[in-house]
C-alpha positions in Angstrom: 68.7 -46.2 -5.8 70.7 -43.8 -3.1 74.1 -45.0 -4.8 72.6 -44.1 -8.1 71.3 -40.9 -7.3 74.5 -39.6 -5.9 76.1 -41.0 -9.2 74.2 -38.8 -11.6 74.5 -35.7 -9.5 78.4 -36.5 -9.0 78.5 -36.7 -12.9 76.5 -33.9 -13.3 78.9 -31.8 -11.4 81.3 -33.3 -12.9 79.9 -32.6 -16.4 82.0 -29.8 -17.6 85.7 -31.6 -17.1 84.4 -34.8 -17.9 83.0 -33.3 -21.9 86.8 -31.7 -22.0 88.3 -34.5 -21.4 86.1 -36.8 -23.7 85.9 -34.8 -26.3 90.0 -34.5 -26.1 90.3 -38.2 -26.1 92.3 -39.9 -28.9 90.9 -42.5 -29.2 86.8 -43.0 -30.0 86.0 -46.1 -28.7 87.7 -45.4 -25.2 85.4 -42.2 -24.8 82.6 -44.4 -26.1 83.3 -46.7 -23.2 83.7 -44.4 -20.9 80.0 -43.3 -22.4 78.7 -46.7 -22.0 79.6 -46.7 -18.6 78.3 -44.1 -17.5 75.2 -44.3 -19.0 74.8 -47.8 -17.8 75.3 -46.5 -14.3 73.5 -43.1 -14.0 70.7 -44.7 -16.1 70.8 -48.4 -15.9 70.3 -48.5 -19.9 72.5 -49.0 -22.8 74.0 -46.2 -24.9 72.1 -47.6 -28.0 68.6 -47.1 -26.0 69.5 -44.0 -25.1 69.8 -43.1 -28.8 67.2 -44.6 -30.3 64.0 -44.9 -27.4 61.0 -42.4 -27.7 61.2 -39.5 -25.7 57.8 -40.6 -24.1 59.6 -43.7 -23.3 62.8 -42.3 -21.7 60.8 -39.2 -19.7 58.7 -42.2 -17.6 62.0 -43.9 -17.2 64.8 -41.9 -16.3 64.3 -38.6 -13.3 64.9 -34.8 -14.8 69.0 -35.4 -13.5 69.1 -38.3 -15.4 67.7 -37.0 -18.5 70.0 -34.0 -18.3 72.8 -36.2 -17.9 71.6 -38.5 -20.8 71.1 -35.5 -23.4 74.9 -34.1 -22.2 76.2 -37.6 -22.6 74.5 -37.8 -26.1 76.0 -34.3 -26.8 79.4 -35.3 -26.5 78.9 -39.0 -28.3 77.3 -36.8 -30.8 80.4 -34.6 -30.9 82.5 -37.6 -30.7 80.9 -39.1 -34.1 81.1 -35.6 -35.8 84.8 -36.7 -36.2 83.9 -39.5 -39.3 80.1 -38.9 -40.2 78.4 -36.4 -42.0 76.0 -33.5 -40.6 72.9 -35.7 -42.5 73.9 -38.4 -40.7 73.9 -37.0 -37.3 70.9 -35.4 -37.9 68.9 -38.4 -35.8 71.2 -38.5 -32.8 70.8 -34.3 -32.6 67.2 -34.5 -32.6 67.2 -36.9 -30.2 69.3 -34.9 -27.6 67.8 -31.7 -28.2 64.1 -33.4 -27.3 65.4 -35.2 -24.3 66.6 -31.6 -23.3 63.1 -30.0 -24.2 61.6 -32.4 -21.3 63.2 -30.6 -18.8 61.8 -28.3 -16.1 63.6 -27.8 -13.2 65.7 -24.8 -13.1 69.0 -26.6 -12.1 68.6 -28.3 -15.7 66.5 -26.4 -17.7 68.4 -23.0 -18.0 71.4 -25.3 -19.0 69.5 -26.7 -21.4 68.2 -24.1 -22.9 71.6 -22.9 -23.6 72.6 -25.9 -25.4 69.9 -25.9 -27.4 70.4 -22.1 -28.4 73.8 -22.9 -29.4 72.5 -26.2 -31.2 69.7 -23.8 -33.4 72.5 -21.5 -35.0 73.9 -24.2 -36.9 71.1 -26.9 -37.5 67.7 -25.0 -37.1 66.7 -25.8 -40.9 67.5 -29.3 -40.6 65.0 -29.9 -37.5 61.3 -31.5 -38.3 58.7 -29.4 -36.7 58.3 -32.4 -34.1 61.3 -31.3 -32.5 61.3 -27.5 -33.0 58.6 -27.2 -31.5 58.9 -28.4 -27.7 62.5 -27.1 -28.0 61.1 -23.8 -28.8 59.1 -24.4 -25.6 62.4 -25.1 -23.7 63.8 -21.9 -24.8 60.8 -20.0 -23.7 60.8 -20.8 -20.5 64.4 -20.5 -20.3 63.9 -17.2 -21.6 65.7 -17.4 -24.6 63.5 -16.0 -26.6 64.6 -14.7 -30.1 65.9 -18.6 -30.0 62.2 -19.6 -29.6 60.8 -17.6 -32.1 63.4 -18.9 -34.9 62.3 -22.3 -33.7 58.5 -21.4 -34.3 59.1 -19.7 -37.3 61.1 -22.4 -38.9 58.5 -25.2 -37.5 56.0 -23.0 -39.0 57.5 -23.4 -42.6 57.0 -27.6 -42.7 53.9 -26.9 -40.3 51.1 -23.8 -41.3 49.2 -24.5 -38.3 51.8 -23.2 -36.3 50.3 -19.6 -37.0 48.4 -20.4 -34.2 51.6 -21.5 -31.5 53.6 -18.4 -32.8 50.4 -15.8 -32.0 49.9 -17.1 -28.7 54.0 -16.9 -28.4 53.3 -13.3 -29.3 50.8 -12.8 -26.7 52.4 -14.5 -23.6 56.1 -12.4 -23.8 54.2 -9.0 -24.6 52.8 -9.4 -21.2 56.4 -9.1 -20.1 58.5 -6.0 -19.1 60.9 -4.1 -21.6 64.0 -5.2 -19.4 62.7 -8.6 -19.7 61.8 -9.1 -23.2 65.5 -7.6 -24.1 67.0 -9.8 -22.1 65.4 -12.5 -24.1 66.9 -10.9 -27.4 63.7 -9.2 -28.4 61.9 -6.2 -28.6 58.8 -4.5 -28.9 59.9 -3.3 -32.4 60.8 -6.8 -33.4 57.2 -8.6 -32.1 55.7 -6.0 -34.1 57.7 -7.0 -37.3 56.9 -10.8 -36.7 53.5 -10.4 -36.1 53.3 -8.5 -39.6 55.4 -11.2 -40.7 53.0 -13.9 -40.1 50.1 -12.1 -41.8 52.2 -11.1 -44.8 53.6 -14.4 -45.2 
């Protein structure tokens, strides 16, 4: 348990020049063993579990540093598969990452996280099922990304009505916040105002 502690946090540190060098890699199915490995080691699961299992599943099995290291590993075998499949194809794997990532809490993770999934949203937000938008959304909230959460609710909003409901108490909890603060999450008071309207227009 000690040795496999020390492994995920030695990965995790690791992380950045290990996703360089991957993601560099010539050839696919070395990385992908490389992947295997790791996961195998850090997690004591396959690759194949870690793309497929429920969420549920993986949160009771695997610690918040394992889980961070699982979604980055599935980042880069996502980014690794981007090289021969199609967007629609991928779509699965994504979803998958970005929810393992939306499980995460602790600070060391979670602002990391929420960057990742930020980045993530600019390019696949309307492909994402309300399922996943939603505790994603969550994730960016408390990472204070929050013009990044609000696109999530809105979107989750357009294949869900009910979530009127999540996006006015969204509303509520950031106005509570200071001026500094809510810029710094990439909105304003202007701009609450305008969703707010928004939502009753709609």
């Amino acid at each position: 348990m000690y040795f496999q502690k020390d492994y995920v946090l030695r990965m995790i540190e690791m992380m950045g020049e290990m996703m360089r060098r991957l993601l560099s890699a010539a050839q696919e199915t070395e990385a992908l063993e490389e992947i295997e490995e790791i996961t195998q080691k850090a997690c004591g699961i396959p690759l194949s579990m870690l793309r497929t299992a429920s969420i549920e599943t993986l949160t009771e099995l695997l610690s918040e540093a394992q889980r961070f290291l699982s979604a980055e590993l599935l980042w880069i075998d996502t980014a690794i598969a981007s090289r021969k499949h199609m967007d629609d194809e991928l779509l699965p794997r994504r979803a998958q990452t970005l929810s393992l990532y939306a499980t995460l809490e602790d600070p060391d993770y979670m602002l990391a996280a929420a960057e990742r999934c930020e980045t993530a949203l600019k390019e696949y937000l309307a492909e994402l099922p309300a399922d996943v938008l939603l505790p994603v959304a969550a994730l960016l909230e408390r990472g204070d990304k929050l013009a990044a959460a609000e696109d999530a609710l809105f979107m989750a909003r357009e294949e869900r009505p009910s979530v009127f409901a999540d996006i006015v108490a969204f509303y509520d909890r950031i106005e509570k916040l200071r001026d500094d603060e809510l810029l710094a999450g990439g909105l304003s008071r202007a701009e609450i105002a305008e969703g707010r309207a928004a939502l009753i227009n709609d």
